[in-house]
C-alpha positions in Angstrom: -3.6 15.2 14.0 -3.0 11.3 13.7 -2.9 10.9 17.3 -6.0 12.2 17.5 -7.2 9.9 14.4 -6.2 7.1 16.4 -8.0 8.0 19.3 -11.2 8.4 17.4 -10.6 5.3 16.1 -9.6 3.1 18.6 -12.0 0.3 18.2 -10.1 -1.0 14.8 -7.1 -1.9 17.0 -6.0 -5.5 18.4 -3.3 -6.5 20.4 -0.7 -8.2 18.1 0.3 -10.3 21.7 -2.7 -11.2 23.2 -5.2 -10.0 20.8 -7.2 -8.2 23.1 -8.9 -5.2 22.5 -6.8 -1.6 23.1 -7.4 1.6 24.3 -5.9 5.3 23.9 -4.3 6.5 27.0 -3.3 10.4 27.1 -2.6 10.3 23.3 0.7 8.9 23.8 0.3 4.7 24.1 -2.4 2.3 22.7 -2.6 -0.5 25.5 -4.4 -3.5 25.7 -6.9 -4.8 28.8 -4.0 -7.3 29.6 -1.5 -4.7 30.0 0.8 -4.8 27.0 1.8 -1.3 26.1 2.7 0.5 22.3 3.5 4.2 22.7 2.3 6.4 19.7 5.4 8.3 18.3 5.8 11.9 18.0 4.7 12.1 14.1 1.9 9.8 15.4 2.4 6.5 14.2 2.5 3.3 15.9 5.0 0.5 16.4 3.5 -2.8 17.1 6.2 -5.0 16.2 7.5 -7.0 18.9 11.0 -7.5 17.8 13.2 -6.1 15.2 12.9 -7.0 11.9 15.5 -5.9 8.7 13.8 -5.4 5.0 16.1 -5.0 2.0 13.7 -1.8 1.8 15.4 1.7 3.3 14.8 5.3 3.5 16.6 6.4 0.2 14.1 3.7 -1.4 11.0 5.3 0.3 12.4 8.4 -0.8 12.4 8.0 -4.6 9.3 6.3 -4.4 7.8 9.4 -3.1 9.0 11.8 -5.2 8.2 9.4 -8.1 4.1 9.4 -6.9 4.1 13.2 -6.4 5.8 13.8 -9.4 2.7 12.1 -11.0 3.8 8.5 -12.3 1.3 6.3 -10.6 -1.7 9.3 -11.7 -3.8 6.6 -14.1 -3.2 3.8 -11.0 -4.3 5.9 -9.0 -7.4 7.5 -10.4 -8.5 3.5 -11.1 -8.5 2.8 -7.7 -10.5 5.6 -6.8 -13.2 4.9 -9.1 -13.3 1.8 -8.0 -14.3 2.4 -4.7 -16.9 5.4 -5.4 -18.8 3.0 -7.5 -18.8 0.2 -5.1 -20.2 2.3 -2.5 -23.3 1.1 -1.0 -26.3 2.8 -2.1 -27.9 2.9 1.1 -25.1 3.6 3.2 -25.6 6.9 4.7 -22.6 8.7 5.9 -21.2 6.4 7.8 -17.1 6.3 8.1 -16.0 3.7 5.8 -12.5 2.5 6.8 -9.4 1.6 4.1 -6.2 0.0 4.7 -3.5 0.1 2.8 -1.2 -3.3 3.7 2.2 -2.6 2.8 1.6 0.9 2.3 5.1 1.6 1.9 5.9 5.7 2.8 1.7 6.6 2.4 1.9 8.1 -0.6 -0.8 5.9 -2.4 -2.7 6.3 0.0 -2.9 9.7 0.9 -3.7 10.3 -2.5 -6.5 7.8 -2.7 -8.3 9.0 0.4 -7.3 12.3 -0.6 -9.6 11.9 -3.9 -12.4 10.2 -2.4 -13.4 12.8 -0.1 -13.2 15.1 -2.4 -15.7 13.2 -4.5 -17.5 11.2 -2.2 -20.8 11.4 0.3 -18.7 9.2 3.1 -15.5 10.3 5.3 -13.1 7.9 4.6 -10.7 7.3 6.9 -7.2 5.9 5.4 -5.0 3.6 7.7 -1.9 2.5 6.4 0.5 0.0 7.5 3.9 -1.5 6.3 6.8 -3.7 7.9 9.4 -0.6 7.1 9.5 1.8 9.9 11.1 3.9 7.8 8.7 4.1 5.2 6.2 5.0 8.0 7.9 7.4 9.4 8.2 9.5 6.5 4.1 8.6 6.1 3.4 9.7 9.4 5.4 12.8 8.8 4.1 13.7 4.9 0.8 13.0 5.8 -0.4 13.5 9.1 -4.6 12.9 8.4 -3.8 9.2 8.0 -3.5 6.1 10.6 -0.2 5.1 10.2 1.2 1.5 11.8 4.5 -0.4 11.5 3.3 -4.2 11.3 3.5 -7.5 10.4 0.9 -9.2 7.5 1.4 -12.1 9.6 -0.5 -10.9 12.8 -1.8 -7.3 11.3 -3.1 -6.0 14.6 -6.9 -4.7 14.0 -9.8 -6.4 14.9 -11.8 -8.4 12.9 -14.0 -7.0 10.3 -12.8 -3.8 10.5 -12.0 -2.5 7.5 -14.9 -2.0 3.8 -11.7 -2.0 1.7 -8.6 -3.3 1.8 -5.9 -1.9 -0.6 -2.8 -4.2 -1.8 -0.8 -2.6 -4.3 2.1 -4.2 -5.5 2.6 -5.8 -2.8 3.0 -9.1 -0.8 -0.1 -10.6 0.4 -1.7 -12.7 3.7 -5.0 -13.3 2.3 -6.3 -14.9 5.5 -5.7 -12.4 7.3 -7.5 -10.3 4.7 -10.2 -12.4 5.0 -10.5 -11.9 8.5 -10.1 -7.9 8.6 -12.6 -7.3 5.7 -16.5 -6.8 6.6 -18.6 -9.0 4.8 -19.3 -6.7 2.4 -16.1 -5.0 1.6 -14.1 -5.7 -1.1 -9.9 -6.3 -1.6 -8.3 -4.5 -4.3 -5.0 -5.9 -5.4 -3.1 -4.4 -7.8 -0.2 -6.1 -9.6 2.4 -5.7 -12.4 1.2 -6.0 -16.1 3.5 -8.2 -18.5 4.7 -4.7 -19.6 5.5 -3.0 -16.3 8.5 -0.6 -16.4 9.5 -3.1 -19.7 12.2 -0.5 -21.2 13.9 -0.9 -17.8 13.7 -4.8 -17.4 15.1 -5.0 -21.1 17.8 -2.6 -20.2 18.9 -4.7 -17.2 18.4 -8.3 -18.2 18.5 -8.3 -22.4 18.0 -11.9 -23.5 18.2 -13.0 -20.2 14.8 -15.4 -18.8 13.9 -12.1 -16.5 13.6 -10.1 -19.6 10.0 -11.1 -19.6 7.1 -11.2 -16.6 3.9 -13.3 -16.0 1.5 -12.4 -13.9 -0.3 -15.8 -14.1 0.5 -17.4 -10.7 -0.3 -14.3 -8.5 -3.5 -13.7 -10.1 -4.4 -17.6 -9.6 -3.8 -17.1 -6.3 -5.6 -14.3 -6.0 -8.6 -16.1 -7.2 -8.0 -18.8 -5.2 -8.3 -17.1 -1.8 -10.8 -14.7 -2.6 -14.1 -14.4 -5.0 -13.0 -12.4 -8.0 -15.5 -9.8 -9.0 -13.5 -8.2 -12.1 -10.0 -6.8 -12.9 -9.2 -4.2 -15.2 -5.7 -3.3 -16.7 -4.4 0.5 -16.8 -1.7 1.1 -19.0 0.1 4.3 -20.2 3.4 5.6 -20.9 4.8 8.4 -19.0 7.9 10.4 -20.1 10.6 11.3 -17.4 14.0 13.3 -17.1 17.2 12.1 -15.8 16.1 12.5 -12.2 12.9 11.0 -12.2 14.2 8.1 -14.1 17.1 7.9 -11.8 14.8 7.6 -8.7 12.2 5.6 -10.8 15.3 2.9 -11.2 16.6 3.1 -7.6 12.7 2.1 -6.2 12.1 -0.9 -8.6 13.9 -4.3 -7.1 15.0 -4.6 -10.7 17.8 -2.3 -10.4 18.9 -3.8 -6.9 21.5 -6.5 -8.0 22.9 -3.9 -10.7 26.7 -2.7 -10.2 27.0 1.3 -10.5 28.4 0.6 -14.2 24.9 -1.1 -15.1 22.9 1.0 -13.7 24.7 4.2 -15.9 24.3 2.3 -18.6 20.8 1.5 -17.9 19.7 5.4 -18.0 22.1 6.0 -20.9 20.2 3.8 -22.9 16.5 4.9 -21.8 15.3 7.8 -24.0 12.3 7.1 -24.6 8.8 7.1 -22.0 8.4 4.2 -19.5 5.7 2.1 -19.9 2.8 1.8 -17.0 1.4 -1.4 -16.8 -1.1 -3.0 -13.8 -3.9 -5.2 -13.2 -6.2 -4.1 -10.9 -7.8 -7.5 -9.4 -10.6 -6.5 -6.7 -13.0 -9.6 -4.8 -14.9 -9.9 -2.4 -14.7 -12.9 0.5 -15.1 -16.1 -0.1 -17.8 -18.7 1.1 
């Protein structure tokens, strides 16, 4: 069904080469006026990367961070967001589609579930387009969840045209905010959500005890948030969540903390975590600046 959520959508695409506008052609390409060509895959995603690129991020990554959303850990996050949107919802805006990236969505899962929750709840159809530098966390997206608009790009030239998007999703996450800028209508708002001082803390102590990266600041990325864009609030959301061996094994193997641990750390990591793992976020969302 993506392919088909592409073509109904076509007008939110640019071409990350010439930046012209683009076109569906039989359901299997998008290409530009000028010729330059991006098939649409057989799960119905998009490649518009125009050379390889390598992320320390692969598909045993994407996979525990899947099964660590469905399993429920991100729930809380996940509601916030939601609420967040409903009540910024214009009063007067009729039924329109209101479009929502997700930049560095990752393997979809947040934002499957977001979408997911706001048209259950909501008056508009929202339509959810996510898109990440991994094309192996998209192609388990575009496979999982096949109602969304999935895209393998780069934040540097994130191919949509400009203004196309009411919200723009960033959730733990690396930023561009001028392209953000660019992408967001002018009354749209970017929600950015980033660690709390207390995010996954049980596991930071367990890995880097009296070490300097025992403890985390969120200072300088929420200055910079504000610096770039017009802060209209924040909120923090922050719970504990208890989780078996399994979860807590695929909970470690998705955080970048655990990625310079030897096998023999990471054992004794889990060994010593008994207790729940603590959920911590700041939810920043703004609107664009003057």
């Amino acid at each position: 069904m993506s392919k088909l959520n592409i073509k109904d959508n076509a007008d939110i695409f640019k071409c990350p080469v010439c930046s012209g506008n683009m076109d569906v052609v039989d359901l299997r390409s998008l290409i530009c006026f000028n010729g330059h060509n991006f098939d649409i895959s057989r799960s119905g995603y998009v490649n518009f990367l125009t050379k390889p690129v390598k992320t320390e991020y692969d598909k045993a990554l994407f996979h525990s961070r899947s099964l660590i959303s469905r399993h429920g850990f991100f729930g809380p996050l996940i509601e916030a967001i939601v609420e967040l949107i409903a009540g910024k919802e214009p009063a007067d805006a009729g039924t329109h589609r209101r479009m929502v990236l997700d930049a560095g969505c990752g393997e979809g899962s947040h934002l499957d579930q977001i979408i997911g929750e706001l048209d259950a709840r909501a008056r508009h159809e929202y339509v959810g387009v996510g898109m990440d530098i991994s094309k192996e966390g998209i192609q388990i997206a575009s496979r999982q969840y096949p109602n969304r608009i999935w895209c393998v790009g780069d934040l540097t030239h994130i191919p949509f045209n400009d203004g196309s998007f009411d919200v723009i999703l960033n959730i733990l996450s690396p930023s561009n905010y001028k392209e953000f800028s660019r992408l967001l209508a002018v009354t749209g708002i970017l929600i950015k959500v980033i660690p709390g001082r207390d995010y996954l803390k049980e596991i930071r102590e367990a890995f880097f005890d009296k070490t300097e990266k025992q403890t985390y600041s969120n200072e300088r990325v929420y200055s910079h948030f504000c610096k770039n864009f017009e802060l209209i609030g924040s909120r923090d959301v922050r719970y504990t969540t208890m989780l078996d061996e399994e979860m807590l094994r695929h909970l470690i193997k998705m955080t970048p903390l655990s990625w310079t641990a030897t096998d023999l750390e990471t054992e004794h990591a889990i060994a010593s975590l008994k207790g729940g793992i603590t959920a911590d976020f700041t939810v920043l969302y703004g609107g664009k600046g003057n």
